[in-house]
mmCIF file of the N, C-alpha and C atoms, coordinates in Angstrom:
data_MODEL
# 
_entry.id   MODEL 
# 
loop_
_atom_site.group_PDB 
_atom_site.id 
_atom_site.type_symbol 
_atom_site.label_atom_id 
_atom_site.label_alt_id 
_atom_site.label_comp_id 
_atom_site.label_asym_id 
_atom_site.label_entity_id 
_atom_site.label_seq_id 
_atom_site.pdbx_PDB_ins_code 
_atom_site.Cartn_x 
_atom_site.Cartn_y 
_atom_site.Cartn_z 
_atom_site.occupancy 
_atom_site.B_iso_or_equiv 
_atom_site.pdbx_formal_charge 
_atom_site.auth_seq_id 
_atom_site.auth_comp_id 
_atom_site.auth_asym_id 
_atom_site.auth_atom_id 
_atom_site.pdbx_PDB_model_num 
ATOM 1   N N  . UNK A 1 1  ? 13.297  13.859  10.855  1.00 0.00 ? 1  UNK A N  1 
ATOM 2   C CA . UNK A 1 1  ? 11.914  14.135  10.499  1.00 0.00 ? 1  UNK A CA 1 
ATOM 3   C C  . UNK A 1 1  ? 11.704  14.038  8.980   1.00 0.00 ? 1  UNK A C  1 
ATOM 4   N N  . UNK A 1 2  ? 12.697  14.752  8.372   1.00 0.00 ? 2  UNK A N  1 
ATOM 5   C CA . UNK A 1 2  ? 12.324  14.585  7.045   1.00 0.00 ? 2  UNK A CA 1 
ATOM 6   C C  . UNK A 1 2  ? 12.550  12.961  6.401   1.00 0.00 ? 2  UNK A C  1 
ATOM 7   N N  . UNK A 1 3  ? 13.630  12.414  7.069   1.00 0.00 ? 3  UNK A N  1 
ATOM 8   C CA . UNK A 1 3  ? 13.638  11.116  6.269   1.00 0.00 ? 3  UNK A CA 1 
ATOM 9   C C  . UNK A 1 3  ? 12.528  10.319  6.721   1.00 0.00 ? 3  UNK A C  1 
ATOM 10  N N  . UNK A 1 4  ? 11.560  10.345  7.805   1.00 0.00 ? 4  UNK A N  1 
ATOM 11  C CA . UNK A 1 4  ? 10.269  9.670   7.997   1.00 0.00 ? 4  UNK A CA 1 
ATOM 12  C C  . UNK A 1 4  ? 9.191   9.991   7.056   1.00 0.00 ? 4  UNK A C  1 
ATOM 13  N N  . UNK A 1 5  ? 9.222   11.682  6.426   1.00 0.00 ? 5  UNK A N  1 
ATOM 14  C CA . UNK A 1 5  ? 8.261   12.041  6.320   1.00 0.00 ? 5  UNK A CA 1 
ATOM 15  C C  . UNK A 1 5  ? 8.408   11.753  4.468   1.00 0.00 ? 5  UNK A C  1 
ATOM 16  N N  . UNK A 1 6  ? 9.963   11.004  3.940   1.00 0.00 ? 6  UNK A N  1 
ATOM 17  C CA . UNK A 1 6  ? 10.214  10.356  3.084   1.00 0.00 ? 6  UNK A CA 1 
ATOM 18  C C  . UNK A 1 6  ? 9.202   9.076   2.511   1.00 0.00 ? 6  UNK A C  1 
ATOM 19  N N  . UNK A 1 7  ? 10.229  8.488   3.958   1.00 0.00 ? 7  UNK A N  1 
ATOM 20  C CA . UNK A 1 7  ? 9.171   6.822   3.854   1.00 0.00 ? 7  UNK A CA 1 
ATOM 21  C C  . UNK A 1 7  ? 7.912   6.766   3.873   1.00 0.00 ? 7  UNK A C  1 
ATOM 22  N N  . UNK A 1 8  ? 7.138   7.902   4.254   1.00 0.00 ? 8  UNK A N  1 
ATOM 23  C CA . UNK A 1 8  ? 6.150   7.622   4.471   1.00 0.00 ? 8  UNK A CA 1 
ATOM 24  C C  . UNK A 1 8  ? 5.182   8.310   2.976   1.00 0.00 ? 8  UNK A C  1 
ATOM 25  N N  . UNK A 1 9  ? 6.440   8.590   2.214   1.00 0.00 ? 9  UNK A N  1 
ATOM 26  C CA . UNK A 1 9  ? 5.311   9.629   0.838   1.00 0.00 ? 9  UNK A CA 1 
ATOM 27  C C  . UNK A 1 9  ? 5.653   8.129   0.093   1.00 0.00 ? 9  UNK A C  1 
ATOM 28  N N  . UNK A 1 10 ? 6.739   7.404   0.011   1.00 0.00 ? 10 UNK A N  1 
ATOM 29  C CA . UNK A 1 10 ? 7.287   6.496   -0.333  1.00 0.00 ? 10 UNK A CA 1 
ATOM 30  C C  . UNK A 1 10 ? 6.034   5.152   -0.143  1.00 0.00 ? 10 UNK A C  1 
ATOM 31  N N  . UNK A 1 11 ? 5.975   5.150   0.879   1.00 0.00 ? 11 UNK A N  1 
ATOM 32  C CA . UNK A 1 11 ? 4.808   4.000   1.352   1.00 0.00 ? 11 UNK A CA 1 
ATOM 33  C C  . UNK A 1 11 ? 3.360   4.300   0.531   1.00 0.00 ? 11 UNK A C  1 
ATOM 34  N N  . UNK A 1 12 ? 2.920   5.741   0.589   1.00 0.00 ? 12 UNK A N  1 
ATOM 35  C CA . UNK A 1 12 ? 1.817   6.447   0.054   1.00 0.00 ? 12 UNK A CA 1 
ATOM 36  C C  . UNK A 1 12 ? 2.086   5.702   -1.326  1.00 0.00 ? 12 UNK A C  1 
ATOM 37  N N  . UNK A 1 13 ? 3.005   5.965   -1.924  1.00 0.00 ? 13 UNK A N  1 
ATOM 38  C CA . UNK A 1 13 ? 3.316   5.297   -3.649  1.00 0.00 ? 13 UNK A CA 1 
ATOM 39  C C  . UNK A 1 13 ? 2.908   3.914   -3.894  1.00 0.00 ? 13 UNK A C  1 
ATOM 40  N N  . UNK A 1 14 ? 3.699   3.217   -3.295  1.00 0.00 ? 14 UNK A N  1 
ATOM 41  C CA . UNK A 1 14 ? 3.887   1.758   -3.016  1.00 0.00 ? 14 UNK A CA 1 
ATOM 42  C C  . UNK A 1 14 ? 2.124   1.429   -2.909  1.00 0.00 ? 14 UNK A C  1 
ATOM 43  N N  . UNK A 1 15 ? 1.233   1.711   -1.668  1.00 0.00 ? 15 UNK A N  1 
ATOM 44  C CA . UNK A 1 15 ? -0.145  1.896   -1.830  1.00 0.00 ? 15 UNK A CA 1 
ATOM 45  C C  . UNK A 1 15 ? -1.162  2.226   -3.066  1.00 0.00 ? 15 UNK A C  1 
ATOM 46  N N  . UNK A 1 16 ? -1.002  3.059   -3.525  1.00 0.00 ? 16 UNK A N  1 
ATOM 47  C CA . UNK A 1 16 ? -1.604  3.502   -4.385  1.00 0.00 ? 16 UNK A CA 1 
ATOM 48  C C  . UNK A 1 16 ? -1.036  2.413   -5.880  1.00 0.00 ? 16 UNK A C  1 
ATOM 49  N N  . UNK A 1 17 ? 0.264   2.108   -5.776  1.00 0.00 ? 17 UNK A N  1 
ATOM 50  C CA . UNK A 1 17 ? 0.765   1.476   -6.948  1.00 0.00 ? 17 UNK A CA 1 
ATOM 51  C C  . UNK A 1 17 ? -0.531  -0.346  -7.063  1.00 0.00 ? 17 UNK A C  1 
ATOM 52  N N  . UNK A 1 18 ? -0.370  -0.696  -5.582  1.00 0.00 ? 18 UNK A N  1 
ATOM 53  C CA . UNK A 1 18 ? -1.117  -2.281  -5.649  1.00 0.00 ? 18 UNK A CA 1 
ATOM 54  C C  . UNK A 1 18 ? -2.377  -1.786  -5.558  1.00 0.00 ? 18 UNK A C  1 
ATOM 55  N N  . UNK A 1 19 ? -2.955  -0.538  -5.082  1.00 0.00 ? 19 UNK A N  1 
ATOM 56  C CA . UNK A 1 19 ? -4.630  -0.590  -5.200  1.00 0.00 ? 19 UNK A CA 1 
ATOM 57  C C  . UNK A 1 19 ? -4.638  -0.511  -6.565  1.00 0.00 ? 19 UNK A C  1 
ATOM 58  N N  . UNK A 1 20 ? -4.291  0.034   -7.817  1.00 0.00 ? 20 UNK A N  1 
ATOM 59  C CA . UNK A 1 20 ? -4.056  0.116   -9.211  1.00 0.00 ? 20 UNK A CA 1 
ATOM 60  C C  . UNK A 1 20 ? -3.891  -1.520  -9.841  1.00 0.00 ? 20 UNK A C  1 
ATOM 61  N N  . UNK A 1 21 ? -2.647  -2.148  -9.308  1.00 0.00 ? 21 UNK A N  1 
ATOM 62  C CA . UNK A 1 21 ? -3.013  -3.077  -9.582  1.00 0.00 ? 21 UNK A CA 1 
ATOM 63  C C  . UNK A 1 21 ? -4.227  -4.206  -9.420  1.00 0.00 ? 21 UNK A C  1 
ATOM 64  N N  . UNK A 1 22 ? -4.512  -4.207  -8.052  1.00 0.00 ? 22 UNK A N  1 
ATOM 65  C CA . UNK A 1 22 ? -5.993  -4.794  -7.616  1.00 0.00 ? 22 UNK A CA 1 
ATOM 66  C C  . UNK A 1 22 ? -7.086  -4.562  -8.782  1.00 0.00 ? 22 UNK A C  1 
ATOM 67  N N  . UNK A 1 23 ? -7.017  -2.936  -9.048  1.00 0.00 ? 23 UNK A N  1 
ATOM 68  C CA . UNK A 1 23 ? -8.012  -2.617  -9.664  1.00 0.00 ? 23 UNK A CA 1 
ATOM 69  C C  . UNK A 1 23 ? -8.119  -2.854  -11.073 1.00 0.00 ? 23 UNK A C  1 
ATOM 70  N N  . UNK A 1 24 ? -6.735  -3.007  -11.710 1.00 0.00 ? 24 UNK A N  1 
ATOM 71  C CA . UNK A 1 24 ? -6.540  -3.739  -13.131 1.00 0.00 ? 24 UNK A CA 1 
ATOM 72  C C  . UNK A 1 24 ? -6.499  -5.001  -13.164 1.00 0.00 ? 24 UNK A C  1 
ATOM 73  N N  . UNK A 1 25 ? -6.832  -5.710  -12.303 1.00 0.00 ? 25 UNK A N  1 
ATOM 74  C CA . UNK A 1 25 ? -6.926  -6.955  -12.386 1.00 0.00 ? 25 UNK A CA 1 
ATOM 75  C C  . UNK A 1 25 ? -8.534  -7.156  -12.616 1.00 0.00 ? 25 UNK A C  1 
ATOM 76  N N  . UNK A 1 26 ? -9.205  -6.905  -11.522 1.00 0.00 ? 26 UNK A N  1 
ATOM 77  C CA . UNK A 1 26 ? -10.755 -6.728  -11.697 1.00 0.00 ? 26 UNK A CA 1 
ATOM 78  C C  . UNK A 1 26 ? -11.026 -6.075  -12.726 1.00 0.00 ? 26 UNK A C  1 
ATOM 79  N N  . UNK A 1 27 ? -10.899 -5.378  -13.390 1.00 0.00 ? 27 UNK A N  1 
ATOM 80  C CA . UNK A 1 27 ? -11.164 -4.603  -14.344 1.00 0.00 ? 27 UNK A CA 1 
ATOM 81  C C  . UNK A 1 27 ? -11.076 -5.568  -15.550 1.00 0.00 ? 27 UNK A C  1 
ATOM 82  N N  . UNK A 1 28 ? -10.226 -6.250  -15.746 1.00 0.00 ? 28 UNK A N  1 
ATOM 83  C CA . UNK A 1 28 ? -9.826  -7.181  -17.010 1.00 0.00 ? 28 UNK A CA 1 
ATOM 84  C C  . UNK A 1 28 ? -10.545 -8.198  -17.247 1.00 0.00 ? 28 UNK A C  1 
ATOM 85  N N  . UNK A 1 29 ? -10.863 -8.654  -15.462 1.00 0.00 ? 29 UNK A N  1 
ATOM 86  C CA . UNK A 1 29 ? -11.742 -9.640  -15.383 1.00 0.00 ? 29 UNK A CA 1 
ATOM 87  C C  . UNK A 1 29 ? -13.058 -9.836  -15.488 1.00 0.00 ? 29 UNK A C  1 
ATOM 88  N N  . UNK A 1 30 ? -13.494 -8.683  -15.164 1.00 0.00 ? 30 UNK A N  1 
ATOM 89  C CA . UNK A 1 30 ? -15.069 -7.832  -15.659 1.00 0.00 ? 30 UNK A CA 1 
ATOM 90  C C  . UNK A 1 30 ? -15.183 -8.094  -17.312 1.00 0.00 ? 30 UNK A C  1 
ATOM 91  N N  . UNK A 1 31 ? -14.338 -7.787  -18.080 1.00 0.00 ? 31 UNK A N  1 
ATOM 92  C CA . UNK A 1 31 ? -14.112 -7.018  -19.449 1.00 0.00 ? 31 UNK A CA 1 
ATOM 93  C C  . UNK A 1 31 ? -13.993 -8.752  -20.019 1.00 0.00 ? 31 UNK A C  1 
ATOM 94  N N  . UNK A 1 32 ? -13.595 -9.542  -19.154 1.00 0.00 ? 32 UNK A N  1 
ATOM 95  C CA . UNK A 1 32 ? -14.076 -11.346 -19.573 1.00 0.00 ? 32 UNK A CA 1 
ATOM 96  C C  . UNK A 1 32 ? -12.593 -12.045 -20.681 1.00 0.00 ? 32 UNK A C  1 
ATOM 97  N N  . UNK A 1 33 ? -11.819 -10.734 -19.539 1.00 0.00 ? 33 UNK A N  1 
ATOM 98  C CA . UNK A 1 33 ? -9.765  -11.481 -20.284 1.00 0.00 ? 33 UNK A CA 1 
ATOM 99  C C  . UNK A 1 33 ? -9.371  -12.994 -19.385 1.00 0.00 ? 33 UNK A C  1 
ATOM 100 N N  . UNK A 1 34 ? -8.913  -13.616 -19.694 1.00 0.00 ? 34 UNK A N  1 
ATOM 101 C CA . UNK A 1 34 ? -8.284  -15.172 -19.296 1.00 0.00 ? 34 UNK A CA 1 
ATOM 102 C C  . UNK A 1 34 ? -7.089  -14.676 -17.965 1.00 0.00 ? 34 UNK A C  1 
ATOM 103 N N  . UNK A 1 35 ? -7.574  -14.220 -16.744 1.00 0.00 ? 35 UNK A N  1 
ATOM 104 C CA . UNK A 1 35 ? -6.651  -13.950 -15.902 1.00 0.00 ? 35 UNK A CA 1 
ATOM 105 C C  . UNK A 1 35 ? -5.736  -15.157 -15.042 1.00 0.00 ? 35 UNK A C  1 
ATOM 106 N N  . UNK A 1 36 ? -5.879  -16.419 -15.540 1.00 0.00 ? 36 UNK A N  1 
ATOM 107 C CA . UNK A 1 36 ? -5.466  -17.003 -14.743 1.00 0.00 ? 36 UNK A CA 1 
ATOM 108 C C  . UNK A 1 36 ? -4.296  -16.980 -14.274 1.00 0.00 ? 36 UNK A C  1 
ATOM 109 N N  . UNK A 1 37 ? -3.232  -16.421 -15.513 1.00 0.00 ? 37 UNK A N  1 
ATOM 110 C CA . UNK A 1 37 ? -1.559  -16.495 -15.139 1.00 0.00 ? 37 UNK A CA 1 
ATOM 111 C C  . UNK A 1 37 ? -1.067  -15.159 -14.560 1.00 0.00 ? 37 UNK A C  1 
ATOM 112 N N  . UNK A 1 38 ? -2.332  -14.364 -14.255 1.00 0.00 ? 38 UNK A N  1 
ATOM 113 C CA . UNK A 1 38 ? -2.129  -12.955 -13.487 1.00 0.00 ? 38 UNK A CA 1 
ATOM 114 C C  . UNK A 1 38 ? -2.473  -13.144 -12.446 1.00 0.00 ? 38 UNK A C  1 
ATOM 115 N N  . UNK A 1 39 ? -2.818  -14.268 -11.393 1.00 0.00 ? 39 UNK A N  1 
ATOM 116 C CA . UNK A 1 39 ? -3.036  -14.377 -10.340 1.00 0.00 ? 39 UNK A CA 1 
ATOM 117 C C  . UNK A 1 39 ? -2.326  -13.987 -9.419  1.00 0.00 ? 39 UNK A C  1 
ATOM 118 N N  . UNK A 1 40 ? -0.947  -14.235 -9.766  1.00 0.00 ? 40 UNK A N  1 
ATOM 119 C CA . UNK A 1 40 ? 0.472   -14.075 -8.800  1.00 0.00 ? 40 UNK A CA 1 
ATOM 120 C C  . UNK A 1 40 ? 0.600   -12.715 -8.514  1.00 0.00 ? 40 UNK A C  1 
ATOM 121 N N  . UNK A 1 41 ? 0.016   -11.866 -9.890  1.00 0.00 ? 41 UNK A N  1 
ATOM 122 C CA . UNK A 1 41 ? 0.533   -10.898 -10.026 1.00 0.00 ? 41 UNK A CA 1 
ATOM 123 C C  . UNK A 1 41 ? -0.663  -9.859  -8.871  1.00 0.00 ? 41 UNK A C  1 
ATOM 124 N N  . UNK A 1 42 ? -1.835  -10.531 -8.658  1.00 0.00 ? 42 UNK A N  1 
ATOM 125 C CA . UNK A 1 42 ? -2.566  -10.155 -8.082  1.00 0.00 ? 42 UNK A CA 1 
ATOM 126 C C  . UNK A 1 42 ? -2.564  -10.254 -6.230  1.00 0.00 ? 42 UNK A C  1 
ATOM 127 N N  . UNK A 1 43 ? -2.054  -11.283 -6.456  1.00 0.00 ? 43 UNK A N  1 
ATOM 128 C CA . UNK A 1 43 ? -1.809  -11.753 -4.642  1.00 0.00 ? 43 UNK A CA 1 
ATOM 129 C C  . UNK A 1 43 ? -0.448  -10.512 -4.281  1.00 0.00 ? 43 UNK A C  1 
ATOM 130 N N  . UNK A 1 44 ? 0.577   -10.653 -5.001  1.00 0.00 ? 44 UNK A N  1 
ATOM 131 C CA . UNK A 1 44 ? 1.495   -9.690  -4.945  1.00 0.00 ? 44 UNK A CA 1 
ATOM 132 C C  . UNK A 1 44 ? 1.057   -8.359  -4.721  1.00 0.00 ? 44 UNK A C  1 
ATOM 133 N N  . UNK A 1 45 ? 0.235   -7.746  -5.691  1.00 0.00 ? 45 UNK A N  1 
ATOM 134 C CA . UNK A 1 45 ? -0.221  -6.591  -4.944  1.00 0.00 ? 45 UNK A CA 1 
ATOM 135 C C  . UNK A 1 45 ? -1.401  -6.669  -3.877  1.00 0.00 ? 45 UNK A C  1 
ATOM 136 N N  . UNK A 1 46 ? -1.968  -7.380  -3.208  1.00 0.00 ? 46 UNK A N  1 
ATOM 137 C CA . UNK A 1 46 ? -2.001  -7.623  -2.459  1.00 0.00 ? 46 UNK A CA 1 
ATOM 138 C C  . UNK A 1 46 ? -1.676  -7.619  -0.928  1.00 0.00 ? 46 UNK A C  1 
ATOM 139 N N  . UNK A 1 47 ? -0.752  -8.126  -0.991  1.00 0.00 ? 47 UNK A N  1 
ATOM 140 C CA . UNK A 1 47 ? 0.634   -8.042  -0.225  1.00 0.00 ? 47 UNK A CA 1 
ATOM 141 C C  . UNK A 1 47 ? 1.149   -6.908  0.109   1.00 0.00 ? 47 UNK A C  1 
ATOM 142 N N  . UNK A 1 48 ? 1.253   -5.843  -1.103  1.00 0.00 ? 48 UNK A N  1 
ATOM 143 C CA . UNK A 1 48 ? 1.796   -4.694  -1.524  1.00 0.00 ? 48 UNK A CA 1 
ATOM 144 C C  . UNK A 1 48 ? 0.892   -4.151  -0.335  1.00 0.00 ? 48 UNK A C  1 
ATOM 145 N N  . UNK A 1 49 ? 0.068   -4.119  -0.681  1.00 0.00 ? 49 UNK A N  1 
ATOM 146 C CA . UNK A 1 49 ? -1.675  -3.273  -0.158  1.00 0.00 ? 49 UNK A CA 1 
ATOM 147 C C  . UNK A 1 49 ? -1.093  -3.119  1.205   1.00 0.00 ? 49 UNK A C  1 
ATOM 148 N N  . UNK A 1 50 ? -1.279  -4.351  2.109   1.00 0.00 ? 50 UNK A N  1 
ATOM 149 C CA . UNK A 1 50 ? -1.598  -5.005  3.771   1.00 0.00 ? 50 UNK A CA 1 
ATOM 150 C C  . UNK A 1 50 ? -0.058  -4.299  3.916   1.00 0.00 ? 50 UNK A C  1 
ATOM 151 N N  . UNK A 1 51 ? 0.979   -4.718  3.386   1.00 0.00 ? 51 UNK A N  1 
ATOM 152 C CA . UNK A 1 51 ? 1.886   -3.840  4.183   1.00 0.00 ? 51 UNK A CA 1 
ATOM 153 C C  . UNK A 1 51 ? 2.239   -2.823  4.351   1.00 0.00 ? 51 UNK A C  1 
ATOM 154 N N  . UNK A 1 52 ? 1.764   -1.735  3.258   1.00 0.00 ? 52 UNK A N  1 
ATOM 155 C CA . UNK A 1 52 ? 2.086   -0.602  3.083   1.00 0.00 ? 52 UNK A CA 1 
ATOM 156 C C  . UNK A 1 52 ? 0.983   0.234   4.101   1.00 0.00 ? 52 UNK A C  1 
ATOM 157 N N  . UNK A 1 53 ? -0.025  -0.513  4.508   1.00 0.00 ? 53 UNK A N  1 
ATOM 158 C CA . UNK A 1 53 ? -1.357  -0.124  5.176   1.00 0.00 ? 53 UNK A CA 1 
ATOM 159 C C  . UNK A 1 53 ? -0.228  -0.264  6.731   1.00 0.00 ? 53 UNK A C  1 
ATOM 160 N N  . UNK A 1 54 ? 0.249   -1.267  6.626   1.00 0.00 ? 54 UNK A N  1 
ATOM 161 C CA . UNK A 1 54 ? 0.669   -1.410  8.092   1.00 0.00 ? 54 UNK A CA 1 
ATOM 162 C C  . UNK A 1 54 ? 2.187   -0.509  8.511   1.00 0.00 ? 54 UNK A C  1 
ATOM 163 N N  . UNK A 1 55 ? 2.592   -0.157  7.414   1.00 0.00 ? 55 UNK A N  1 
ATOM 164 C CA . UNK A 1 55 ? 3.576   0.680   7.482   1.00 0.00 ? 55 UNK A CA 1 
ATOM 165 C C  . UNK A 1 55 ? 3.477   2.257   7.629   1.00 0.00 ? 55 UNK A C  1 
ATOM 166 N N  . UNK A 1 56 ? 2.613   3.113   7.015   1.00 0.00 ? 56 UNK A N  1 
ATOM 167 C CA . UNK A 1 56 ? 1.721   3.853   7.581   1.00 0.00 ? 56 UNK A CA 1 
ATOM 168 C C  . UNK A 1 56 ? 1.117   4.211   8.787   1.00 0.00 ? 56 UNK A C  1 
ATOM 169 N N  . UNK A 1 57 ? 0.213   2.773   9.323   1.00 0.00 ? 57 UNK A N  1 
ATOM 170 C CA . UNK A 1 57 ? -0.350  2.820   10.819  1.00 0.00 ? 57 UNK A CA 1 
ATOM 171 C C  . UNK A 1 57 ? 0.601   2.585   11.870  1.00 0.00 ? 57 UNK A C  1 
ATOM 172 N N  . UNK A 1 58 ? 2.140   2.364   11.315  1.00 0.00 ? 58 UNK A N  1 
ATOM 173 C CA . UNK A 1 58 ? 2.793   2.297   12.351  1.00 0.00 ? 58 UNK A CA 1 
ATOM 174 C C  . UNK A 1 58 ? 3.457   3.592   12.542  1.00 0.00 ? 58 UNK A C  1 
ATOM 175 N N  . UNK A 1 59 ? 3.443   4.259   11.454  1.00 0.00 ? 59 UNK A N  1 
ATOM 176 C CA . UNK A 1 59 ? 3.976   5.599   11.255  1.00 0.00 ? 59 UNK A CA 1 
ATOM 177 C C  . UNK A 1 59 ? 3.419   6.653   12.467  1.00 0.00 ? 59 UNK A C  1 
ATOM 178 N N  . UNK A 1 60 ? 1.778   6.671   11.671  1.00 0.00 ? 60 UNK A N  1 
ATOM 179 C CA . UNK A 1 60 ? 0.882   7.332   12.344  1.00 0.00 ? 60 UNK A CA 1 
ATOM 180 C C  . UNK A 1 60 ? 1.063   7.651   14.261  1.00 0.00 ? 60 UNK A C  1 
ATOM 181 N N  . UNK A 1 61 ? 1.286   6.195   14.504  1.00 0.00 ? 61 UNK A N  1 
ATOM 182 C CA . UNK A 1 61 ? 1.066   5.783   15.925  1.00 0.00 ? 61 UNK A CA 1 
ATOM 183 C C  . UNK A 1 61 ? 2.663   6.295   16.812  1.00 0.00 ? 61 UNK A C  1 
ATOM 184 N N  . UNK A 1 62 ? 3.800   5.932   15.481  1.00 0.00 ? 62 UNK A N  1 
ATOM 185 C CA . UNK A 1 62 ? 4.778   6.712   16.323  1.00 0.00 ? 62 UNK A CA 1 
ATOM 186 C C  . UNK A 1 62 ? 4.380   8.145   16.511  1.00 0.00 ? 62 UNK A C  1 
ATOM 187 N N  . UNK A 1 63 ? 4.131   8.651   15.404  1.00 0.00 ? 63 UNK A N  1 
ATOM 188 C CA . UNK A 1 63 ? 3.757   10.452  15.307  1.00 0.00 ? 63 UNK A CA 1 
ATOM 189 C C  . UNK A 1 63 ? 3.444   10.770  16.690  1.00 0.00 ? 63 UNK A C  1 
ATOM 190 N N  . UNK A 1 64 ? 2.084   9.865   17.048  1.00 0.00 ? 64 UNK A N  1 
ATOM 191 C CA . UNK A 1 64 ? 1.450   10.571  17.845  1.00 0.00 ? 64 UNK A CA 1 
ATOM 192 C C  . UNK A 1 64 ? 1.950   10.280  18.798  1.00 0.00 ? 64 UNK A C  1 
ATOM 193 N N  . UNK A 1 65 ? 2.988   9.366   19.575  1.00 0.00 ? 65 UNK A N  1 
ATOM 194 C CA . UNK A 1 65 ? 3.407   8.879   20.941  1.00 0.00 ? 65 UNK A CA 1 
ATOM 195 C C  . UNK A 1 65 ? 4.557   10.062  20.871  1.00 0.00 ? 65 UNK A C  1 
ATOM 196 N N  . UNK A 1 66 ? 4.913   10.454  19.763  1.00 0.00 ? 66 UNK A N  1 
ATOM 197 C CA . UNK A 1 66 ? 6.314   11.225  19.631  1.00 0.00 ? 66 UNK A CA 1 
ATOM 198 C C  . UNK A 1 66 ? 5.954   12.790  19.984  1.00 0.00 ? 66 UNK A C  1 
ATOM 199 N N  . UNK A 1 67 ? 4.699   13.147  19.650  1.00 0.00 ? 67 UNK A N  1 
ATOM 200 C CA . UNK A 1 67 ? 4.270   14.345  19.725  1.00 0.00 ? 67 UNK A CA 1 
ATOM 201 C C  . UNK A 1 67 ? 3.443   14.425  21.109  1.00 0.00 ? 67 UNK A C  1 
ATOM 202 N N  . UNK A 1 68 ? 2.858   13.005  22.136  1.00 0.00 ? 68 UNK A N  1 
ATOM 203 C CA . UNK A 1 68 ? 2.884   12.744  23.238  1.00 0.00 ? 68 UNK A CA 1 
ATOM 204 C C  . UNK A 1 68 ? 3.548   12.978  24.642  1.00 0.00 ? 68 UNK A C  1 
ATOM 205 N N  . UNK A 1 69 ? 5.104   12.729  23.664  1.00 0.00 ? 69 UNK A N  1 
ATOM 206 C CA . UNK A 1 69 ? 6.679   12.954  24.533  1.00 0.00 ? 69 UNK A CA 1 
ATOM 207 C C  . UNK A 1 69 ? 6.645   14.477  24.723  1.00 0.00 ? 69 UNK A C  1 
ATOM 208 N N  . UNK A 1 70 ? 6.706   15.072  23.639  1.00 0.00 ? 70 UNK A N  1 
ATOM 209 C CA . UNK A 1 70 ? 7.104   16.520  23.858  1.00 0.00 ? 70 UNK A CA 1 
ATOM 210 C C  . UNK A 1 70 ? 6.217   17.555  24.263  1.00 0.00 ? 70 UNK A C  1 
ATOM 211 N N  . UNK A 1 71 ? 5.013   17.250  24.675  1.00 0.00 ? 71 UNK A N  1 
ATOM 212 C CA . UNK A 1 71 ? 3.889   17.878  25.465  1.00 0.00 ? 71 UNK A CA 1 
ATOM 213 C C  . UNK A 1 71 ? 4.317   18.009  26.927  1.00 0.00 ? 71 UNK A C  1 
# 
């Protein structure tokens, strides 16, 4: 239990780390900086985002089938 409830503060990080990035990217780009060679850096968190979202909802869904079982 506790090492799930690890990965999953772990995943929380990882999340919050690419919405930050997302958001410093737009932010720079608003402010009218030359982002073109930060693109990569943008798709990457990105990436970051969608899996950490899906790592979570898979979390979630064991929780509840697990707490399903023992009812």
């Amino acid at each position: 239990m506790k090492k799930r409830n690890l990965q999953l503060s772990g995943s929380i990080v990882l999340l919050v780390i690419g919405v930050l990035g997302i958001l410093s990217f737009i932010g720079l780009l608003i402010k009218g900086e030359n982002m073109t060679r930060w693109i990569l850096t943008l798709l990457l968190s990105m990436i970051l985002v969608i899996k950490e979202i899906m790592v979570i909802i898979r979390y979630i869904t064991i929780e509840k089938q697990s707490r399903n079982n023992h009812e």
